[in-house]
C-alpha positions as CSV (number, residue, x, y, z in Angstrom):
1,X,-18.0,-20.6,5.5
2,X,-16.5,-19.2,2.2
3,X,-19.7,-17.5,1.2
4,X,-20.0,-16.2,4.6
5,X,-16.7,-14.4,4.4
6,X,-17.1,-13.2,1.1
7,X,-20.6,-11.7,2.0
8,X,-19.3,-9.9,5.3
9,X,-16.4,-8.6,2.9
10,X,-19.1,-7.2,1.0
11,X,-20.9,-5.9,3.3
12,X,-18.3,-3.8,5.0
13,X,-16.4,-2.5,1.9
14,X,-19.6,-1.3,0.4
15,X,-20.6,0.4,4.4
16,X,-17.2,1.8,4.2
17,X,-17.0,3.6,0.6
18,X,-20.2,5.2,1.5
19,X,-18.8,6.6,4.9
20,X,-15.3,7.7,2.8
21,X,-17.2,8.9,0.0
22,X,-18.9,11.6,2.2
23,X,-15.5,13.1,3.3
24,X,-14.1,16.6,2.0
25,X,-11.2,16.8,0.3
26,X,-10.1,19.1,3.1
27,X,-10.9,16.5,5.4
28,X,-9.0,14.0,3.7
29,X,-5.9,16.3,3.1
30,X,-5.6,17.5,6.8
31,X,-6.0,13.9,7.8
32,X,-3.2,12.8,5.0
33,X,-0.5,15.4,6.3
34,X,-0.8,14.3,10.0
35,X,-0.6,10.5,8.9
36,X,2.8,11.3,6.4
37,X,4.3,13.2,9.3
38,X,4.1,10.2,11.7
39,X,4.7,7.8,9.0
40,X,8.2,9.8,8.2
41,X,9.1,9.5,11.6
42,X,8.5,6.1,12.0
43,X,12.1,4.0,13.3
44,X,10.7,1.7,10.2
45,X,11.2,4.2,7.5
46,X,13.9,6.5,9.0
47,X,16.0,3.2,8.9
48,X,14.8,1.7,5.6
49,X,16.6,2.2,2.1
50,X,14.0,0.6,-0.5
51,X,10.7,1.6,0.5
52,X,7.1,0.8,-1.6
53,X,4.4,3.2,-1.7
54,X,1.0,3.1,-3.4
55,X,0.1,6.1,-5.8
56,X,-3.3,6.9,-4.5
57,X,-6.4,7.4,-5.9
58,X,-8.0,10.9,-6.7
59,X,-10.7,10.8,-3.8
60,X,-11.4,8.2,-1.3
61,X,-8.2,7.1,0.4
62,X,-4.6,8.6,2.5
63,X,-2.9,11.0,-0.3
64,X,0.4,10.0,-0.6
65,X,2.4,12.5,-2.7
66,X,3.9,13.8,0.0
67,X,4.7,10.3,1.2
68,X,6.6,9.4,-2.3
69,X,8.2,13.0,-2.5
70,X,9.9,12.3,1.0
71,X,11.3,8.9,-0.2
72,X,12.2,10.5,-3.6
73,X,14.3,13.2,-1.6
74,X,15.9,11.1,1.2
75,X,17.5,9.2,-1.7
76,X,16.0,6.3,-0.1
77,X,14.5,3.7,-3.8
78,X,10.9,4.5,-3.9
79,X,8.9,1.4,-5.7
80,X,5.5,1.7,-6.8
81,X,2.7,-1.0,-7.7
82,X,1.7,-1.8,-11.0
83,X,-0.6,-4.5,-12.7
84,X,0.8,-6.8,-14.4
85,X,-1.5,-9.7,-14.8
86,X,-4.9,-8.3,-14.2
87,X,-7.3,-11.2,-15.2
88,X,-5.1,-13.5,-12.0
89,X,-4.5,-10.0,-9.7
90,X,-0.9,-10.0,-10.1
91,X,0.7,-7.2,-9.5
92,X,4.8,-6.2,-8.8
93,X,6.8,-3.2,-7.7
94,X,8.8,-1.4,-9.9
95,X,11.4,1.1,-9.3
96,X,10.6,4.8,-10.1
97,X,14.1,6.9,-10.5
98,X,13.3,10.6,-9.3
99,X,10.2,13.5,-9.1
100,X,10.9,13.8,-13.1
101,X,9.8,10.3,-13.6
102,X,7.0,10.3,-10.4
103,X,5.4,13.5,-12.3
104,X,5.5,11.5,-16.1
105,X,3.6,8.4,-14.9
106,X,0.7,7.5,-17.1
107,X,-2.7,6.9,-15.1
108,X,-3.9,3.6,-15.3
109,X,-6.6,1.2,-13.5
110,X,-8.4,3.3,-11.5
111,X,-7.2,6.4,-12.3
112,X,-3.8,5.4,-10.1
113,X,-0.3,6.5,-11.8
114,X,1.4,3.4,-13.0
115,X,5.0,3.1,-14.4
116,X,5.8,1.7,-17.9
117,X,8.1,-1.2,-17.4
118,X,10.9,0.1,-19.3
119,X,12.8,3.6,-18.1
120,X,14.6,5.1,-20.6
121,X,15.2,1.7,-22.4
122,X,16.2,-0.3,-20.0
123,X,14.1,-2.2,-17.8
124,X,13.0,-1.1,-14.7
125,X,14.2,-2.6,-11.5
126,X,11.1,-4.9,-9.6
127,X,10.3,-6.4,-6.7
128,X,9.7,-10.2,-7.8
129,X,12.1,-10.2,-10.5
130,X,14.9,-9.9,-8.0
131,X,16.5,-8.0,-10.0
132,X,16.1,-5.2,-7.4
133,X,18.0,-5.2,-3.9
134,X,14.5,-6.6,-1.1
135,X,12.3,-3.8,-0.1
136,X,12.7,-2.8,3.4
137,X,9.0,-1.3,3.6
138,X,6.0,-1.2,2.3
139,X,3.2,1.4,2.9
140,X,0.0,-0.3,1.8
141,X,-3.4,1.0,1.0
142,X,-7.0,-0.9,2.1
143,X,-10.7,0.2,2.6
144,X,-10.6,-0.5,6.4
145,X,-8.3,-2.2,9.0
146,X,-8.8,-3.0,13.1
147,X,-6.7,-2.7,16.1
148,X,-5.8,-6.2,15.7
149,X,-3.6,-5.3,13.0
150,X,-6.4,-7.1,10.2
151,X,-6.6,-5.4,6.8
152,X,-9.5,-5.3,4.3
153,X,-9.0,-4.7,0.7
154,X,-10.5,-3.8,-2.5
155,X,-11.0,-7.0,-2.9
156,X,-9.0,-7.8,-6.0
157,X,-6.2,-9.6,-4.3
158,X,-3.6,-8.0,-5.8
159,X,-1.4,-7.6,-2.4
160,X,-2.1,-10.5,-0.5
161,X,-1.1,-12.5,-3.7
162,X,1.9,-10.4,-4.2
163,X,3.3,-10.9,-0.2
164,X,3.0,-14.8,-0.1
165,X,5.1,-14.9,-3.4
166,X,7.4,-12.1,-2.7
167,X,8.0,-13.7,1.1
168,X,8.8,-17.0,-0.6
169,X,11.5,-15.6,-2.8
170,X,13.0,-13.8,0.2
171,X,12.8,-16.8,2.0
172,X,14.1,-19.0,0.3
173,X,17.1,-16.7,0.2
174,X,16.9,-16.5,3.5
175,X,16.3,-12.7,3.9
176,X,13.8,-11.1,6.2
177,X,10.3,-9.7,4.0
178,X,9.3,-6.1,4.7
179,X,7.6,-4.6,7.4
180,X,4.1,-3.9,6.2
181,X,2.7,-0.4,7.4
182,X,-0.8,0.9,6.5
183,X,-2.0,4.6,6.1
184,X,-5.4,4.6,6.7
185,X,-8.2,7.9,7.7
186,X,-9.7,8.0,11.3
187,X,-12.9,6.5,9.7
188,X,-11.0,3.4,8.5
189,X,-9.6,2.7,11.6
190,X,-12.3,-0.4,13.8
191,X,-12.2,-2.2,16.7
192,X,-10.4,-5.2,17.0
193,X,-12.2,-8.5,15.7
194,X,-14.1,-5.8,13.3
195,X,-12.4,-6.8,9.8
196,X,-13.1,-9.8,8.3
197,X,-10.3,-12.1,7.4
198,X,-9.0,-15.5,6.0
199,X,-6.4,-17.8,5.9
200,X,-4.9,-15.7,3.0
201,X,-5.5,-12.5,4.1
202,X,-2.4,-10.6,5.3
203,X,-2.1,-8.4,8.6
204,X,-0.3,-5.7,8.5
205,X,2.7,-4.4,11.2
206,X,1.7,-1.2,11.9
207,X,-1.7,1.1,10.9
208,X,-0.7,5.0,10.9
209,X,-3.4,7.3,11.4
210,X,-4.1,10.5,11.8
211,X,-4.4,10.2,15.5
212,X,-1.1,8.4,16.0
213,X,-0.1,4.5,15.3
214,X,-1.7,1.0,16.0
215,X,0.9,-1.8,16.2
């Protein structure tokens, strides 16, 4: 059953980078700017104070500079994901203070932006270190999702592993974990019942497209 999983996993994140890989970067940026305007006017992120957002990657996937420059100038706490534990997938969120420290981001895995773990000697605030005050939102990334809310990854991990031990801590100080909302391009978007999943994949809240929302 396993094996069957992991091969339909496979099958559709392979089908799927070949479909995104034949998209314009016009394409992909008029796509991007309808999803951020809808995402910015979500009740979710008008209301939320600590919000995460992937750095995306150069080609391939929902740009979200404009996402993080809009959460950067709201004054809501913008948090970004960075590796840190890549031979288990672990990652964590870490605080990023301003467009000055956005622009000075190293690229790491992947060619993504990821923040050093100090900030001018001191060291940054994170997500699982709760040393930070619980994110209200998170925008995540994936290769495709369905109308029943399913999400498929890059297959690393990383964020499924990070929500069930960041809900843990929040629940077991009894406070409510994020609402999960995913940018994704038309072409991401399937039919219900279309994404494989498994007992420790997460769904998400809300899918924001470029054609409105699926929740």
């Amino acid at each position: 059953m396993a094996t069957t999983l992991r091969s339909q996993k496979v099958a559709l994140r392979k089908a799927m980078r070949g479909l995104l890989a034949n998209l314009s970067t016009d394409e992909i940026q008029a796509q991007s700017h309808q999803i951020t305007r809808t995402l910015l006017a979500l009740p979710e992120f008008q209301q939320s104070k600590n919000v995460s957002c992937f750095l995306s990657m150069p080609a391939g996937e929902v740009d979200t500079a404009a996402v993080v420059s809009a959460i950067i100038a709201s004054g809501k706490n913008l948090y970004v994901p960075k590796t840190t534990d890549k031979e288990h997938g672990i990652m964590d969120f870490f605080r990023i203070f301003g467009e000055d420290d956005l622009r000075a981001l190293p690229r790491g895995l992947w060619g993504i932006r990821e923040p050093e773990p100090e900030y001018m000697g001191t060291q940054r605030p994170t997500a699982l270190s709760g040393s930070s005050e619980p994110l209200d939102l998170i925008v995540m990334p994936g290769v495709a999702f369905d109308r029943s809310l399913s999400r498929l990854g890059y297959g690393k991990g990383y964020y499924d592993r990070f929500l069930a031990s960041y809900s843990a801590m929040l629940q077991g100080r009894q406070e409510l974990r994020p609402r999960l909302v995913a940018v994704a391009l038309r072409e991401q978007i399937l039919e219900a019942g279309q994404v494989p999943v498994g007992e420790t994949d997460w769904k998400v809240d809300v899918i924001v497209g470029p054609d409105g929302i699926v929740s």
